[in-house]
Every structure is written in structure tokens, then in C-alpha cells.
VOPAGU-2260 file (C-alpha; in pm, 1 decimal, decimal comma):
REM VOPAGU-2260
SITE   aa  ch    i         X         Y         Z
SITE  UNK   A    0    9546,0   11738,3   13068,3
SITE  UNK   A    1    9581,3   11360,7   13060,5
SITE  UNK   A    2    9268,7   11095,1   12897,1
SITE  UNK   A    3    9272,4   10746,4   12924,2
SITE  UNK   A    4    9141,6   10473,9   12677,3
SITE  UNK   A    5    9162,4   10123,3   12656,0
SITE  UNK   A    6    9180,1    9868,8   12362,4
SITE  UNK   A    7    8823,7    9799,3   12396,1
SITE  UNK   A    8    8730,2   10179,7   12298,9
SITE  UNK   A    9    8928,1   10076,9   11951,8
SITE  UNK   A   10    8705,5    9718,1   11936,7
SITE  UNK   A   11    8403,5    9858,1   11648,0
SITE  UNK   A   12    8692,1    9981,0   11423,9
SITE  UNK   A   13    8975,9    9740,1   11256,4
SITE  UNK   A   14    9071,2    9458,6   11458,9
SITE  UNK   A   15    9362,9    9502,2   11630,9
SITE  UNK   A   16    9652,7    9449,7   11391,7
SITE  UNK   A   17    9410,8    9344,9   11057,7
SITE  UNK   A   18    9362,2    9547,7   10728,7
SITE  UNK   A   19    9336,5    9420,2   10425,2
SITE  UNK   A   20    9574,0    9424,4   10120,4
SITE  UNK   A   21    9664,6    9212,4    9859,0
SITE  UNK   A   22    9977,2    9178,0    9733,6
SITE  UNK   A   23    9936,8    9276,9    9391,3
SITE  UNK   A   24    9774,7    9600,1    9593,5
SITE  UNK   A   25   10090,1    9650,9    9817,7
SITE  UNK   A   26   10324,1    9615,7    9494,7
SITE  UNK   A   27   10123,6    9851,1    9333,0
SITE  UNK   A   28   10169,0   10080,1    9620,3
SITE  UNK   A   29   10590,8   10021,3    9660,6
SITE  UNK   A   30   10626,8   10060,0    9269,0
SITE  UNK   A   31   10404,0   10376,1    9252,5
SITE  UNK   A   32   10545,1   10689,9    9122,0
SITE  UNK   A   33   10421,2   10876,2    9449,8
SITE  UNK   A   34   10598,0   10643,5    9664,6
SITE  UNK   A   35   10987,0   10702,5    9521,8
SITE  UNK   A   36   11016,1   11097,6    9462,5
SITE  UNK   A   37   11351,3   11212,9    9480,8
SITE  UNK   A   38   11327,3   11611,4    9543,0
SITE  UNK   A   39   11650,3   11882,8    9533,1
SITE  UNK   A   40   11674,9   12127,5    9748,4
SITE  UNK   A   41   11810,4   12469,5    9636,2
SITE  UNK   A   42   11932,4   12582,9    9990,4
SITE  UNK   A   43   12115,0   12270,1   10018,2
SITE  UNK   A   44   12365,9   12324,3    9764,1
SITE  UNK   A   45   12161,2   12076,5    9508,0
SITE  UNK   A   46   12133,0   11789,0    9768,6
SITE  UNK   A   47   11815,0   11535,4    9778,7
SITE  UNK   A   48   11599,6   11418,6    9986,2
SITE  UNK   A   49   11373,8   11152,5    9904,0
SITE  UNK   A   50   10977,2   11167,0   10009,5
SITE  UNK   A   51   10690,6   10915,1    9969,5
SITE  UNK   A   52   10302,5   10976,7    9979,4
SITE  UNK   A   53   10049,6   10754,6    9979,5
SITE  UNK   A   54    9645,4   10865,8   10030,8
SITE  UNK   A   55    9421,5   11109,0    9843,0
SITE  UNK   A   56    9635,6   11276,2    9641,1
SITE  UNK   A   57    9397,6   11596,0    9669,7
SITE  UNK   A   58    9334,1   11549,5   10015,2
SITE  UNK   A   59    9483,8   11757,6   10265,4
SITE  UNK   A   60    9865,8   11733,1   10317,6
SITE  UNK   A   61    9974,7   11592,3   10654,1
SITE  UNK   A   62   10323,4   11526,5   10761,6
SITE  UNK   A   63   10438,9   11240,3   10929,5
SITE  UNK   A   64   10788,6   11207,4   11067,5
SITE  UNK   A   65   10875,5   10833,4   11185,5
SITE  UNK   A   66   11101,6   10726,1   11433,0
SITE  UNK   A   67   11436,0   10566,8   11448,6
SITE  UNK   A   68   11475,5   10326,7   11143,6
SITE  UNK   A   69   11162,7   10421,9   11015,0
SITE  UNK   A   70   11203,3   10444,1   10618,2
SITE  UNK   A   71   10966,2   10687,7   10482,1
SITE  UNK   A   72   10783,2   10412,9   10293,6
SITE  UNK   A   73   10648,5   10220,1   10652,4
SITE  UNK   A   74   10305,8   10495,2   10583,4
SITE  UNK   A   75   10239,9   10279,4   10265,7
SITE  UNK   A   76   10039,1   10101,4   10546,9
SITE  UNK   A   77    9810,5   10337,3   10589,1
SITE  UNK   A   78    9753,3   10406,1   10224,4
SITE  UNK   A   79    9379,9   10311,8   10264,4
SITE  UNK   A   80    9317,8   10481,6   10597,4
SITE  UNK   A   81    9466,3   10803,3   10455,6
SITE  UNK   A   82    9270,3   10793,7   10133,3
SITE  UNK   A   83    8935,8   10697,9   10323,7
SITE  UNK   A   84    8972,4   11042,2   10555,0
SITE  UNK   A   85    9089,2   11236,7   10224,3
SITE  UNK   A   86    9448,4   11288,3   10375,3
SITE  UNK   A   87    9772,3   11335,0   10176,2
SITE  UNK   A   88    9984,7   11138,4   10350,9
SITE  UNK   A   89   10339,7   11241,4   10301,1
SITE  UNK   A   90   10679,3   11120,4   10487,9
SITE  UNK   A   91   11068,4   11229,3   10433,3
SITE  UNK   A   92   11321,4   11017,8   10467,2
SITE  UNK   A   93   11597,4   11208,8   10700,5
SITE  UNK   A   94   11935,5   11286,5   10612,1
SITE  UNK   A   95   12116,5   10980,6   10569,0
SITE  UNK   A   96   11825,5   10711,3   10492,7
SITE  UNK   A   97   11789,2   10577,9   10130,7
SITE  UNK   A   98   11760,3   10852,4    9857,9
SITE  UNK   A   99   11821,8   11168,9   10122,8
SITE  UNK   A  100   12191,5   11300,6   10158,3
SITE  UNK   A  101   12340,8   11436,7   10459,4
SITE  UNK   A  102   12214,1   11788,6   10469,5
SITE  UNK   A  103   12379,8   11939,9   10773,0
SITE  UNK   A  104   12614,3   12208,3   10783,1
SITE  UNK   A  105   12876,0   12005,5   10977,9
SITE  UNK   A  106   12872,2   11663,3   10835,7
SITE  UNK   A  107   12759,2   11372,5   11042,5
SITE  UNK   A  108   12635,2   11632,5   11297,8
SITE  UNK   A  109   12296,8   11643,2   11322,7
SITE  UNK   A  110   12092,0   11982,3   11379,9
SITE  UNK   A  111   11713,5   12045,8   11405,8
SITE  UNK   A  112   11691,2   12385,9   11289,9
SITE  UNK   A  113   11904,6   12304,6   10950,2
SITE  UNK   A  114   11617,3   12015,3   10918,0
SITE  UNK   A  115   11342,8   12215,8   11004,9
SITE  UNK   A  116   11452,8   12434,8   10748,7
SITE  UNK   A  117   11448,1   12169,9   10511,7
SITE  UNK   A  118   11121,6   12059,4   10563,1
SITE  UNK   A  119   11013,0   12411,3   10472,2
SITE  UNK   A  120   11175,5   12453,5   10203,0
SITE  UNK   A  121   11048,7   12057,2   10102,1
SITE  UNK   A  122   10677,3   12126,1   10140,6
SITE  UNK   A  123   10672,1   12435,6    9965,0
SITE  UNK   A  124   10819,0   12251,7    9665,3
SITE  UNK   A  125   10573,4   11971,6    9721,3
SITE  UNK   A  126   10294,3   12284,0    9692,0
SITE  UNK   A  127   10202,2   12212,7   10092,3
SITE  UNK   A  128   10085,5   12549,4   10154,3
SITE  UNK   A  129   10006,4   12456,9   10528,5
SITE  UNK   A  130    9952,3   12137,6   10654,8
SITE  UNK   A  131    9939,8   11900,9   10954,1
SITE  UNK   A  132   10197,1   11735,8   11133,5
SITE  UNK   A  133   10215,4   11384,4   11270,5
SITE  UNK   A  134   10480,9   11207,1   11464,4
SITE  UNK   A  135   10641,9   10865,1   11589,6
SITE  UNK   A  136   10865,3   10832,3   11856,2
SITE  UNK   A  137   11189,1   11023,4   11762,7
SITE  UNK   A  138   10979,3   11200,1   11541,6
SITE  UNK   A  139   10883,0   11376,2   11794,1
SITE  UNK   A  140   11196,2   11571,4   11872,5
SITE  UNK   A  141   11203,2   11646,7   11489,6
SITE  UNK   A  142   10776,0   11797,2   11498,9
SITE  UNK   A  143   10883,9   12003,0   11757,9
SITE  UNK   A  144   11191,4   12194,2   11650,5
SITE  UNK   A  145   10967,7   12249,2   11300,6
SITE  UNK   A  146   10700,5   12414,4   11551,0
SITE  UNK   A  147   10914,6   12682,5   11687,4
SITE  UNK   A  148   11079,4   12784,7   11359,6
SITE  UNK   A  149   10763,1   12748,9   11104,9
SITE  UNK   A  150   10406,8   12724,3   11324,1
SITE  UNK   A  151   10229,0   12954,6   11108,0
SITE  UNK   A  152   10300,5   12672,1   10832,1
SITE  UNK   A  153   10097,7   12405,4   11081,6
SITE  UNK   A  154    9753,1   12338,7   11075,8
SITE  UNK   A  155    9597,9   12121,9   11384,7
SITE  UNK   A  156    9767,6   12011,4   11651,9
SITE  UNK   A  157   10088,3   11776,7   11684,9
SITE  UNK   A  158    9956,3   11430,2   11704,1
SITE  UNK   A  159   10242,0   11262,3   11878,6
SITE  UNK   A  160   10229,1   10865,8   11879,9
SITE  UNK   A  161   10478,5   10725,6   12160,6
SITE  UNK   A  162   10693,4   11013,2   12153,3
SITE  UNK   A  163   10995,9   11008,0   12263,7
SITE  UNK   A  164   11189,3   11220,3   12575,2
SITE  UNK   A  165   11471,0   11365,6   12661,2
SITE  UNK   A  166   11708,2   11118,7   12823,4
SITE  UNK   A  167   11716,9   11342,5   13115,2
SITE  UNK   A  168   11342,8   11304,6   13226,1
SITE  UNK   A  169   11284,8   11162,7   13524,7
SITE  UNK   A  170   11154,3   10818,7   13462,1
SITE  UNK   A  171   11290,4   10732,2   13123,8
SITE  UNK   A  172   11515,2   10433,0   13107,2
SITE  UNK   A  173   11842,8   10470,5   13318,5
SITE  UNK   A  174   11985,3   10253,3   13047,9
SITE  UNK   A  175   11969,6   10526,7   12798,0
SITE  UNK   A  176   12118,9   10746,2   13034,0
SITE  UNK   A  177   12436,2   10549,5   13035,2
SITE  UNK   A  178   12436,4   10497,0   12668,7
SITE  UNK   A  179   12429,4   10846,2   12663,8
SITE  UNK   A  180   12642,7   11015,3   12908,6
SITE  UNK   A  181   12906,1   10678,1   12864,8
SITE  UNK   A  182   12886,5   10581,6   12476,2
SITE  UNK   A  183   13136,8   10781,9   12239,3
SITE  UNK   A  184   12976,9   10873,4   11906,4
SITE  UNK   A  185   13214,9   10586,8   11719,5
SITE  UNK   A  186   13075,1   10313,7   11966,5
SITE  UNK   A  187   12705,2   10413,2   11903,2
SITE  UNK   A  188   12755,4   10331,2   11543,9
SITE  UNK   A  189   12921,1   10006,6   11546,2
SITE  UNK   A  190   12709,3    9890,0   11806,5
SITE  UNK   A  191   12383,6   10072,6   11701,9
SITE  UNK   A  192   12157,2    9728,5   11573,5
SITE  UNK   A  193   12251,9    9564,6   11961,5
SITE  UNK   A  194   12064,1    9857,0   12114,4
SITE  UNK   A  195   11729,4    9725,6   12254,7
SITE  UNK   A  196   11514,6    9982,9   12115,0
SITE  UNK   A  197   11653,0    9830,8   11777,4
SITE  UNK   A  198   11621,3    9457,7   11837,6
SITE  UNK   A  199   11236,9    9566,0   11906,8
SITE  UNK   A  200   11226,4    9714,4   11593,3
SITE  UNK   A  201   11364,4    9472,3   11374,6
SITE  UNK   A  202   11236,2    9184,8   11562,3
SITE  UNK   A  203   10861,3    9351,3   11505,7
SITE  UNK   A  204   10934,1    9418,9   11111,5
SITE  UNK   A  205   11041,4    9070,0   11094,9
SITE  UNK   A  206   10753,4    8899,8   11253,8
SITE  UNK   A  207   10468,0    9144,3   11055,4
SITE  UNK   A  208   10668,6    9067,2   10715,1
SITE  UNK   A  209   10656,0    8676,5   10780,9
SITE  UNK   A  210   10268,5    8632,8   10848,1
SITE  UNK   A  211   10019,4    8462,5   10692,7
SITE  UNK   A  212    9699,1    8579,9   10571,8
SITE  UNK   A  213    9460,5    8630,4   10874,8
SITE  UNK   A  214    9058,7    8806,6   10776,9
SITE  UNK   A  215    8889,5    8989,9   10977,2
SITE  UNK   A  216    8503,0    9000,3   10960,7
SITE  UNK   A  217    8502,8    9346,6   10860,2
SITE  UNK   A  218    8727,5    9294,8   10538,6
SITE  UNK   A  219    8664,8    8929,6   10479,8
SITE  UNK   A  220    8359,4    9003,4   10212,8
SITE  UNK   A  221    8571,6    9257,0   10028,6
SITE  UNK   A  222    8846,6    9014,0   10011,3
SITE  UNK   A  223    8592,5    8743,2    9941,9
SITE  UNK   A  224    8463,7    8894,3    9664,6
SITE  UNK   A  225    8742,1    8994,7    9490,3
SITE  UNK   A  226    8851,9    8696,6    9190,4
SITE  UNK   A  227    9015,5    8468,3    9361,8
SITE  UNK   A  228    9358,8    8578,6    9508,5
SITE  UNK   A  229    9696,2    8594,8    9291,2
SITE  UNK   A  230    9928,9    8347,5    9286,9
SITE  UNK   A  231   10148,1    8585,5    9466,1
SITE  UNK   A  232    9898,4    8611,4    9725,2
SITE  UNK   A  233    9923,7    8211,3    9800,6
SITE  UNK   A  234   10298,5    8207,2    9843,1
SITE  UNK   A  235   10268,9    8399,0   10211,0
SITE  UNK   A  236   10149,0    8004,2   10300,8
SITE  UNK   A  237   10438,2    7934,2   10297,2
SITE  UNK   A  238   10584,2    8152,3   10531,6
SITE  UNK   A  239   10748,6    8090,2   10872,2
SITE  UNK   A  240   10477,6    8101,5   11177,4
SITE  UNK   A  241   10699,2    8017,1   11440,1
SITE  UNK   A  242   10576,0    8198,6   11744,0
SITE  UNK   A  243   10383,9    8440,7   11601,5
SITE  UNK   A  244   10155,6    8609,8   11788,0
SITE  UNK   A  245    9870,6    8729,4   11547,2
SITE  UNK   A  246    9875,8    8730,5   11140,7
SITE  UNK   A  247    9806,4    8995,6   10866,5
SITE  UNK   A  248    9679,0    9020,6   10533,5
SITE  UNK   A  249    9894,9    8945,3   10249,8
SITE  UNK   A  250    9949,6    9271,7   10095,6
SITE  UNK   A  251   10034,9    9437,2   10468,6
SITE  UNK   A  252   10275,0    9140,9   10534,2
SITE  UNK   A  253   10478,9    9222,0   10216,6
SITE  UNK   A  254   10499,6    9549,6   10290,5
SITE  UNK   A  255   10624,8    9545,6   10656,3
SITE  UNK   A  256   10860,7    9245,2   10492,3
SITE  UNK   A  257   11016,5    9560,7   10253,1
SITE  UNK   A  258   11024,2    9788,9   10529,2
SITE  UNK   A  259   11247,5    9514,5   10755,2
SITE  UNK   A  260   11482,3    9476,3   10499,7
SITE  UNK   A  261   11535,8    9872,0   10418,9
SITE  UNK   A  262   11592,8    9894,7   10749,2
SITE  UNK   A  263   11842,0    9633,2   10777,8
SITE  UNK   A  264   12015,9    9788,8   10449,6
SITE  UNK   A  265   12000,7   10121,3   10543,6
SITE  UNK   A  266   12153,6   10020,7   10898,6
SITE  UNK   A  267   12444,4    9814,1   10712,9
SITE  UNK   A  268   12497,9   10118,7   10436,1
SITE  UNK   A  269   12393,6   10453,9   10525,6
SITE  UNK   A  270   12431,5   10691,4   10808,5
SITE  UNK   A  271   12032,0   10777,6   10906,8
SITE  UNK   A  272   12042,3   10553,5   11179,0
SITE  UNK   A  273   12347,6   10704,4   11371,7
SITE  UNK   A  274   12247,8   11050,5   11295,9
SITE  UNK   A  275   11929,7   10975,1   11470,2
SITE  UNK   A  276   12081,9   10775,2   11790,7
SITE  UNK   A  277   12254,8   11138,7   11772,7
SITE  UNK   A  278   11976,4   11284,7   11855,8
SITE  UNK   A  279   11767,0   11067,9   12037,4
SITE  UNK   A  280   12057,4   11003,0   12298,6
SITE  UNK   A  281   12131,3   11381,7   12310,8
SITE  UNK   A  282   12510,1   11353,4   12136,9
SITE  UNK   A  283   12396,6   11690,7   12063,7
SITE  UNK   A  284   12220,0   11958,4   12172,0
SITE  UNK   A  285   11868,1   11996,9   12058,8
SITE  UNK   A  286   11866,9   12336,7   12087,3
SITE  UNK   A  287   11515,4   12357,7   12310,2
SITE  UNK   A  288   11334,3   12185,4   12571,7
SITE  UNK   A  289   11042,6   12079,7   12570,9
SITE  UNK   A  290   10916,3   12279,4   12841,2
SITE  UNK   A  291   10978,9   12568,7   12586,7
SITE  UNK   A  292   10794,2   12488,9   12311,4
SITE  UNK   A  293   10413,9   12635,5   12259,8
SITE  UNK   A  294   10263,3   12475,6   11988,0
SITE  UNK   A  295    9956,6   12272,8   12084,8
SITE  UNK   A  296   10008,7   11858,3   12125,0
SITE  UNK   A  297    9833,1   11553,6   12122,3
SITE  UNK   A  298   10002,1   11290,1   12247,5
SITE  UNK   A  299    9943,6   10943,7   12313,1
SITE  UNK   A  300   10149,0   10678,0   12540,9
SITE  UNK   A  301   10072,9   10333,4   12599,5
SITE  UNK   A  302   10072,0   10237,7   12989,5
SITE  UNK   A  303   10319,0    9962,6   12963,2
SITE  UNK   A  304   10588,6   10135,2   12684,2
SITE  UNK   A  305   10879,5    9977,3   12697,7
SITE  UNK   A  306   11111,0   10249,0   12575,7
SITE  UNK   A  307   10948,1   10564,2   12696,4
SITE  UNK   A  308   10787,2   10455,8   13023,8
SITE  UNK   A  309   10466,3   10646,1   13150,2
SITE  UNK   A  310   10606,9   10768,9   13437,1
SITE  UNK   A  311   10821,0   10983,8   13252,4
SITE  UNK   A  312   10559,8   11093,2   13046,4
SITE  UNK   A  313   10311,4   11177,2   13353,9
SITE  UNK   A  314   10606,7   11349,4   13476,4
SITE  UNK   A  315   10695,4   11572,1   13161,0
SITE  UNK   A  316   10258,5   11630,2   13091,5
SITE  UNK   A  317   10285,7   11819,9   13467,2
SITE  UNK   A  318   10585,2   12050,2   13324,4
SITE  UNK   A  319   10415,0   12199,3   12989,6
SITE  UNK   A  320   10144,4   12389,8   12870,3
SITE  UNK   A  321   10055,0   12323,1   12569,9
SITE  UNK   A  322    9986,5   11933,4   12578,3
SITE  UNK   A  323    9716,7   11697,5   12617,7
SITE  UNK   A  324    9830,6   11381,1   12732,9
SITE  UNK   A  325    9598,0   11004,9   12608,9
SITE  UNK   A  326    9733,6   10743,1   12809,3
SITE  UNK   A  327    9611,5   10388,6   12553,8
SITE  UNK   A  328    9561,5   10149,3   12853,7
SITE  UNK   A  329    9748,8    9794,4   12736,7
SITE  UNK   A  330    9949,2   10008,4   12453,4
SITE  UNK   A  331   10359,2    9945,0   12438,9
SITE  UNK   A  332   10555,6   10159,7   12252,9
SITE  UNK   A  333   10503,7   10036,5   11891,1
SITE  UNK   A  334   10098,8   10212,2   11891,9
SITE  UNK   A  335   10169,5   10277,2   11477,8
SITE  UNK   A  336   10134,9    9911,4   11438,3
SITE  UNK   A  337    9788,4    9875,0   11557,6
SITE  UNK   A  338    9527,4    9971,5   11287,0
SITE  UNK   A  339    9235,8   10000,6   11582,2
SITE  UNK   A  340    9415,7   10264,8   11690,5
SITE  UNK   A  341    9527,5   10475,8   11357,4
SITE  UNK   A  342    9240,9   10433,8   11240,9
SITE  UNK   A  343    9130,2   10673,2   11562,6
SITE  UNK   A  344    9397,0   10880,6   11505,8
SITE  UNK   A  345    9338,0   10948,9   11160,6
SITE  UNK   A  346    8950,9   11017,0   11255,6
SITE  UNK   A  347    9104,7   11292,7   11466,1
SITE  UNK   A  348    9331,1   11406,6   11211,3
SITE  UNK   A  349    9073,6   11485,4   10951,4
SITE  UNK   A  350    8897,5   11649,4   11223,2
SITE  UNK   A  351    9166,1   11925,7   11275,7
SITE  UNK   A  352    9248,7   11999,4   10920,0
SITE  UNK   A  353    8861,5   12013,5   10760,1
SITE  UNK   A  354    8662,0   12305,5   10851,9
């Protein structure tokens, strides 16, 4: 089943790319307690793996699994959306980002049953009886392989955000084809930040984290009203506005600022980022298709994404069962960014985990 909806069905929630924080707020947020766990894992042999929640901390527990270069601490932005729809937001950083260690059987081999097995074990520690599951991008491949081993553990459906496909598809990027079938594992490392998925990554971390402050009508009395703004909050004047195409609150800016330069560290330092080109290129074998799996999706794919293009999407919706397909008319591949839209997708979240 496929929907359509434009950006004007978002237009009576948050503008487009607006929500807002303060600074002290976002620091508040990055320095939590909640937002730097470090967890071991028993069936690991003692290894860690680091997690971050943000939200109602009594709400109900949904997953989220981010894409490629996606710390676990980019959901800080949606601290307030979370909280507002009583969701427990909660996000793991894979093997090889930040505080997680390489948890696979082979090392530097990436498998999604091993990780699917460590999410289990990971949530039951964390006292997530059942919960629901989010995804971006990559994430997707991840959400999936946990749905075949562990769906009684799931409540809702997937909510996929841009996910991504199998290189194979018909439709997706002959680019990545090449980089796949061509690339050896060694070259896809030391070349991994010239990939163009990851200059659109970085490139959109580093224009979010170097905005000014921009209102919106339907924050500016809260932020209004507040005592005037720190000190803190006044030095984001100074930032560098060359070319950018909107602007964000202060708080928001600082955070997506952070998340840029994990990224760029954890690129530089760890091995996260190559496990997951792994996988996302098909290095190895994911073990399923998605043609296979039953578990009920909800996916939605901007018309003009520039990674995972709709064709291949339209193509892939035809060949399964057990999806519904939201084609976000004017959406590219970086959907997360826009709070119009998560704040949607959070309203159907709650939905499908409340009674």
C-alpha cells in the first residue's frame, strides 16, 4: 500500500526545521546522566555498549536505531517531542561508535543476528519488557534482522524513516553498486568520509551546528518569556551564516554542532563507521531479504531522496507484504531533520504503543 503527503500536510505543526531550545537546555540534555549510560553485556564476554535516552522517563520505551554516522546522542533532538507523547526514547550506539566495543564473533565482521541478540539482551537490562521500534536509513537493515529473531518483543509497527535498500534493488544508485561489487573492504575504510552519502551527512551536521537563532511563531512566546537568554545563548551570533539555507534555535544548533564533531571523531578513531559501510554496501551477507521478513512496516520516502531513490522503493513496496509505503512529496533523504515531520511521526508512534 503506498500514501502520499506533502509538506503542506506538516504546515499547523513545527515549522519546518524550528524547535526551540536553549542552550543551557541542550547542555543540560548532553551532560544528563540518561544521555551517557555505559551498559555490560553478560553474553558478550563483559563488553559495553553505550545507550542514551532522552523523553519521559516513564513513558513507553521505543527504540530507535540511526543510520550511518549517527551517534546515539543525535535523538537528544527530540527530547521534547518524545517527552510531550510520553515516549522513552532510547538509542544504542553500534559496535564500534563511542562507548560500544566490537561485539561480533569475528572481529571487524559485522553480523545482524549477533546484534539482534544484543539488543535483546540490552533492553531487558534496560527493564524494556516490549517496546517499539523506530528506524533511520541503515537502521533499517538493523530493525529488521531484530524482527525475525525477537517480534514477540515488538510492539507497533516498524516506523522506517528513509530506509535504506539492498544495493541490488532495481533503482538504487548504480554508484553504490560499484562501490560495492568493486571496493575491497581496506579501500572502504580509508576512503569512507569521500563517499557521498557521507559528505551529505557531515555537510548537513555542519550547517545545523553553525546557525543562528531563528523563532518560530509557535515557540517565540515561550522563548519570549523566559528571563532573558544566557550569555551562552548570545554567542551563536556569532556564528558563520554563509549560505545557509534556514536557521535553528540555539539549544538545537549546539546540539547538531556535538553531533558533527562525534561524528567526525568517531570517523577519525573508531571502527562504527566501516562496520556499517559493511553492511550497508553488502560486504557481507545480511542473512535475509527483505522480501522475507513479516513483521508489519511503516515506511516513509521522500520523492526526491538522493541516496535511496523512489523508484527503488516503489519497486521493493510491489515485492512485500507486510509494508505500507508514505511517499513525503518534496522530502530528500535526511526526513529526521525536519521537526514538521517527527513531530507526525511521533503522533503515530504514541498511537501504536497506547491502548
Amino acid at each position: 500500500m503506498v500514501g502520499t503527503s506533502s509538506q503542506s500536510d506538516f504546515s499547523d505543526k513545527e515549522d519546518m526545521y524550528v524547535h526551540s531550545m536553549t542552550l543551557k537546555q541542550a547542555k543540560q540534555l548532553l551532560n544528563s546522566p540518561r544521555s551517557r549510560q555505559v551498559i555490560t553485556l553478560a553474553s558478550c564476554g563483559g563488553k559495553k555498549v553505550g545507550v542514551v535516552e532522552c523523553g519521559d522517563p516513564n513513558g513507553y520505551p521505543v527504540l530507535w536505531f540511526t543510520g550511518n554516522m549517527g551517534p546515539a546522542l543525535s535523538i537528544l533532538l527530540y527530547h521534547e517531542i518524545a517527552k510531550r507523547h510520553r515516549i522513552r526514547f532510547v538509542c544504542v550506539d553500534r559496535p564500534g561508535y563511542n562507548s560500544s566495543d566490537d561485539i561480533y564473533s569475528e572481529h571487524g565482521v559485522p553480523d545482524l543476528f549477533e546484534f539482534a541478540d544484543m539488543v535483546n539482551e540490552l533492553t531487558l537490562l534496560l527493564k524494556m519488557w516490549q517496546f517499539g521500534l523506530a528506524t533511520f536509513s541503515l537502521g533499517a537493515v538493523y530493525g529488521l534482522a531484530y524482527s525475525l529473531s525477537f517480534p514477540e518483543r515488538l510492539k507497533g509497527p516498524i516506523f522506517m524513516v528513509s530506509p535504506w535498500l539492498s544495493v541490488k534493488t532495481p533503482g538504487t544508485l548504480t554508484m553504490y553498486r560499484g562501490i560495492a561489487r568493486y571496493a575491497p573492504n581496506f579501500l572502504i575504510r580509508t576512503t569512507l568520509s569521500t563517499l557521498p552519502h557521507m559528505n551529505n551527512f557531515l555537510n548537513m551536521w555542519s550547517t545545523l551546528g553553525s546557525s543562528p537563532v531563528k523563532t518560530s511563531k509557535r515557540t517565540s512566546s515561550s522563548t519570549s518569556s523566559s528571563s532573558s537568554m544566557s550569555d551562552d545563548d548570545d554567542d551563536i551570533e556569532g556564528a558563520n551564516i554563509d549560505n545557509l539555507a534556514f536557521s535553528i534555535s540555539p539549544g538545537r544548533s549546539y546540539i547538531h554542532n556535538q553531533i558533527y564533531t562525534n561524528g567526525l571523531w568517531n570517523l577519525q578513531n573508531r571502527t562504527g563507521a566501516h562496520l556499517d559501510a559493511m553492511v550497508a554496501l553488502e560486504k557481507i551477507d545480511w542473512g535475509f531479504t527483505y522480501e522475507e521478513t513479516t513483521y508489519p512496516i511503516k515506511a516513509f520516502v521522500g520523492d526526491i531522496d538522493e541516496n535511496v531513490p523512489i523508484q527503488a522503493w516503489m519497486y521493493m513496496s510491489n515485492k512485500m507484504n507486510n509494508i505500507k509505503l508514505n511517499v513525503i512529496e518534496g522530502g530528500g533523504h535526511y526526513l529526521l531533520y525536519r521537526m514538521d515531520f517527527m513531530e507526525d511521526l511521533f503522533t503515530q508512534i504514541e498511537r501504536s504503543v497506547y491502548p
